[in-house]
C-alpha positions in Angstrom: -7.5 -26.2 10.5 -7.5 -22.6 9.9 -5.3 -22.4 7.2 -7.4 -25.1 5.3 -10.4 -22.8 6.0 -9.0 -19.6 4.9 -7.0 -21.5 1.6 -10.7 -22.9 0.7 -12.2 -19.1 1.5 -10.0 -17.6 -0.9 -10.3 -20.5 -3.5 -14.1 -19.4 -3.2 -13.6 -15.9 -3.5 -11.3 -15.9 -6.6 -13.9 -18.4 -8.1 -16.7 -15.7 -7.5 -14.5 -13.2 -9.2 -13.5 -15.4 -12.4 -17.2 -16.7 -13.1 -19.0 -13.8 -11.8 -20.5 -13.5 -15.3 -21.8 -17.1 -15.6 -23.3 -16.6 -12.3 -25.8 -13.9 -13.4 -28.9 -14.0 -14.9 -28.7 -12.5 -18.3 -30.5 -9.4 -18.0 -29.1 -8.6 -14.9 -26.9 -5.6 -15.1 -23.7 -5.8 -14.1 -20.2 -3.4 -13.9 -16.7 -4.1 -13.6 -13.4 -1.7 -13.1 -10.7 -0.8 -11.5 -8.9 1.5 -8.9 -5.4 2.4 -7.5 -3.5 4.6 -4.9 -1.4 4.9 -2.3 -1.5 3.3 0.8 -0.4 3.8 4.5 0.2 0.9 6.5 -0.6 0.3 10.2 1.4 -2.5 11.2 2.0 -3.7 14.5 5.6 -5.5 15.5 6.4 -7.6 18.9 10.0 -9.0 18.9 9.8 -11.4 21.8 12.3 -9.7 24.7 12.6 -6.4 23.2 10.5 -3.8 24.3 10.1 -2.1 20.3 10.1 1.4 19.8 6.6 2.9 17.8 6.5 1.8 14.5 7.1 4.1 11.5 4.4 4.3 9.1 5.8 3.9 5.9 3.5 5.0 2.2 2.9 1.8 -0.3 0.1 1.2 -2.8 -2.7 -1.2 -4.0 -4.3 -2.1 -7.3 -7.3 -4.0 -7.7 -9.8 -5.2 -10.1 -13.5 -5.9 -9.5 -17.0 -6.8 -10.2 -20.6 -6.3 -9.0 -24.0 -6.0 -9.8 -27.1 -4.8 -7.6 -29.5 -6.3 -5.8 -31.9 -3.8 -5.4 -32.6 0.6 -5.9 -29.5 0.6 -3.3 -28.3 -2.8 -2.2 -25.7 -5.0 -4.1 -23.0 -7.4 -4.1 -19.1 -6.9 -5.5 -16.4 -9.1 -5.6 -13.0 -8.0 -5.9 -8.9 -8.9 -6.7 -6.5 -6.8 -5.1 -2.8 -6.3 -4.6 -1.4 -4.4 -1.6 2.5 -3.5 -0.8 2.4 -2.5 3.4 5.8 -1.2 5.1 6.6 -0.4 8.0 10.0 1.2 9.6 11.2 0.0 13.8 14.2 2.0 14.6 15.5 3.1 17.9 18.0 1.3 20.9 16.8 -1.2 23.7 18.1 -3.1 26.5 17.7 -6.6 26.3 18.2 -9.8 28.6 19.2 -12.1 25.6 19.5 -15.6 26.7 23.4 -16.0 25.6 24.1 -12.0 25.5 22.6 -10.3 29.1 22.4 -7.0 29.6 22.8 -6.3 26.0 22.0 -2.9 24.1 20.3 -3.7 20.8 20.6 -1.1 18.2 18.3 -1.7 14.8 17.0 0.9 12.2 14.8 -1.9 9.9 12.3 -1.7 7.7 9.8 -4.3 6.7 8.2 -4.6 3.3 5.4 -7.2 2.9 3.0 -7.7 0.1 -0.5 -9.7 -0.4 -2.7 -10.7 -3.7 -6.4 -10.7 -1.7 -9.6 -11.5 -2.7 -12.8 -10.2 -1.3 -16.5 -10.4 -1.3 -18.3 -7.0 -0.3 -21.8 -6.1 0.2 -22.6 -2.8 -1.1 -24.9 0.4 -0.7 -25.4 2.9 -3.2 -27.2 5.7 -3.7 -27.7 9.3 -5.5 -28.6 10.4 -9.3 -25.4 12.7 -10.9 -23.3 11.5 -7.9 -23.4 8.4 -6.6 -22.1 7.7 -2.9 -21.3 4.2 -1.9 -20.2 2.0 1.3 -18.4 -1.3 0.7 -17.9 -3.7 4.0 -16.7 -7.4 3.8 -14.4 -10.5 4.4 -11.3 -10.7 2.5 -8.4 -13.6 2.9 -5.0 -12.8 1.5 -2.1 -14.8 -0.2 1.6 -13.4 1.1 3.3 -13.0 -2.0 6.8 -10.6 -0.4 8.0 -10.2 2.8 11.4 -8.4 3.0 13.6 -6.5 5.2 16.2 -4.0 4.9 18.3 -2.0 7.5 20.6 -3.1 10.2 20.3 -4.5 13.8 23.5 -4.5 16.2 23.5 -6.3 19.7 26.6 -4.7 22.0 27.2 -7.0 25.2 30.1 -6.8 27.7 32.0 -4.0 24.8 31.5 -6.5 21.9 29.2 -5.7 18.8 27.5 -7.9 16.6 26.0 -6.5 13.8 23.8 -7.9 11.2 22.7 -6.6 8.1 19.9 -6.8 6.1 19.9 -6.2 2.3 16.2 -7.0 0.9 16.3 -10.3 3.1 13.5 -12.8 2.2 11.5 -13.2 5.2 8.5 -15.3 3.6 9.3 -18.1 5.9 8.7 -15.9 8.7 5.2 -15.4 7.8 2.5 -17.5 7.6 1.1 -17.9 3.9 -2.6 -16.6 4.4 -4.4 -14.1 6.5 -8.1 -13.2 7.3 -9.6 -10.3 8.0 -12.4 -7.4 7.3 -12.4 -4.9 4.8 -14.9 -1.6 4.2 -14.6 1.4 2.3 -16.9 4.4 0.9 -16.4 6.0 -2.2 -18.4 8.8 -4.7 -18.6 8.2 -8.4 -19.5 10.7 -11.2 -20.5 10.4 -15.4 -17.2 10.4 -17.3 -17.3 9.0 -21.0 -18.9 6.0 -21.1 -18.4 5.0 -17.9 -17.8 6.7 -13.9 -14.7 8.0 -12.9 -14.4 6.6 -8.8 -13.0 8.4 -5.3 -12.2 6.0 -2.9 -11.0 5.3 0.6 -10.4 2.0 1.7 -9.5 0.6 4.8 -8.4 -3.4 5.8 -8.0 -4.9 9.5 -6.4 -7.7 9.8 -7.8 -10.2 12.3 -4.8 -12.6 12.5 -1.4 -12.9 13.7 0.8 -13.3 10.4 3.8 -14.1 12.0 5.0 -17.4 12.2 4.2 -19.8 15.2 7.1 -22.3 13.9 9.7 -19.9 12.1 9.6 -16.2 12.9 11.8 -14.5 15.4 8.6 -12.1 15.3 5.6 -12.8 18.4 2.8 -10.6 16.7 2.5 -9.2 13.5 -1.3 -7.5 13.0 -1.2 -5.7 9.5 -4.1 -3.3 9.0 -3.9 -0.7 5.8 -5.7 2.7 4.5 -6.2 3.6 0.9 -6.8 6.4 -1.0 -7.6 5.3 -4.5 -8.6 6.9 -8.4 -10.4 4.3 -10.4 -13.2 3.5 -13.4 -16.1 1.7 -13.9 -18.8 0.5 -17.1 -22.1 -0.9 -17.3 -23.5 -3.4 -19.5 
C-alpha cells in the first residue's frame, strides 16, 4: 500500500512539473531555472548482528530543474525535478555471533554509493527588493536510480578468513525502489542579465527505511542530505 501511494505521489508531482504551464492562468507570471552543488550525505547503516562503526560522510552532488510562480507579494508555489548522488563510507573491525561463524571478527572498509531522480512540490516565501531571500519547505518522493558498493568485508572465525570483495556491486535489489520524505531550503537571489543568479542551501530527510524488507542484508537505511547549490532563474 505504500509503495502504490508514493509511485502515484511522484506520478503527480512530475505531472505538476511537465504541465506547470498549462496549469496557469495566462497572465500569471511565472519563472523557471536551475541550480547545482555539492552535496554531503547523512546516511544511517544497521547491519543486523554487527554493532557498525560511525558512518563516514562522504561529498556527492545534485542537479535540479524547477518551476514556480507566486501566489501573493510573498507567498508562492514551486515544483521541482532533481537528481541526488549520496555516499557514505562504514569501516572499522567488530565482533560478531554469526549464526554459522561464532565468535567471528568482521573486518570491512565499504563504501555505499546510492542515487535518486526526485520530484517535489514546495511552498515558498519570498521577500526583499535588490535581494531577494527565500524559504522553500515540502514533500518530495524519490525514484532509486544507483545503489552500489565498493570496498572489502572479511569475517575471521576459529583462524580462517573469508573475504569478500566488492567492485562497484549493484545493490538495487537491496533497496526498495521509492522513498518519501520532507525537503526545505532558503536561498538569496540577486539581478544578473536577464534573469537572477541563486545561493542556495538545501536540506532532505528521509522519513522511510530504504532498505529492503525482502532482500537486503541491511535492517535500516535513513538517507537524509545537505546541499550547497549555484543556480539561475527568468521571468516571463
Amino acid at each position: 500500500m505504500l509503495h502504490f501511494l508514493l509511485n502515484k505521489f511522484s506520478g503527480l508531482l512530475t505531472a505538476t512539473f511537465l504541465l506547470w504551464p498549462l496549469l496557469c492562468p495566462a497572465q500569471q507570471q511565472m519563472y523557471a531555472g536551475f541550480s547545482a552543488g555539492p552535496v554531503v550525505s547523512d546516511i544511517e547503516v544497521e547491519v543486523p548482528l554487527l554493532n557498525l562503526p560511525d558512518n563516514n560522510t562522504r561529498v556527492g552532488y545534485n542537479a535540479r530543474l524547477f518551476a514556480g510562480m507566486p501566489l501573493g507579494q510573498k507567498l508562492g508555489v514551486q515544483a521541482e525535478v532533481s537528481w541526488w548522488t549520496q555516499s557514505v563510507e562504514v569501516a572499522g573491525t567488530e565482533t560478531a555471533n554469526l549464526p554459522a561463524l561464532p565468535n567471528s571478527t568482521v573486518d570491512l572498509d565499504i563504501t555505499l554509493d546510492i542515487a535518486y531522480l526526485q520530484t517535489a512540490l514546495y511552498g515558498r516565501f519570498e521577500t526583499g527588493n535588490k535581494v531577494k531571500v527565500y524559504l522553500l519547505a515540502g514533500p518530495f518522493a524519490g525514484l532509486l536510480t544507483q545503489a552500489r558498493t565498493n570496498g572489502e568485508l572479511s569475517i575471521t572465525s576459529n583462524g580462517n578468513t573469508f573475504p569478500v570483495a566488492y567492485d562497484g556491486t549493484d545493490q538495487r535489489d537491496e533497496f526498495e525502489q521509492f522513498s518519501f520524505g520532507i525537503s526545505g531550503g532558503a536561498g538569496a537571489a540577486v539581478n544578473a542579465g536577464p534573469g537572477q543568479l541563486l545561493l542556495e542551501f538545501r536540506g532532505d530527510l528521509g522519513l522511510t527505511n530504504v532498505a529492503s524488507e525482502e532482500n537486503s542484508q541491511f535492517s535500516d537505511v535513513q538517507a537524509g542530505a545537505l546541499a550547497i547549490n549555484l543556480g539561475y532563474r527568468v521571468w516571463w
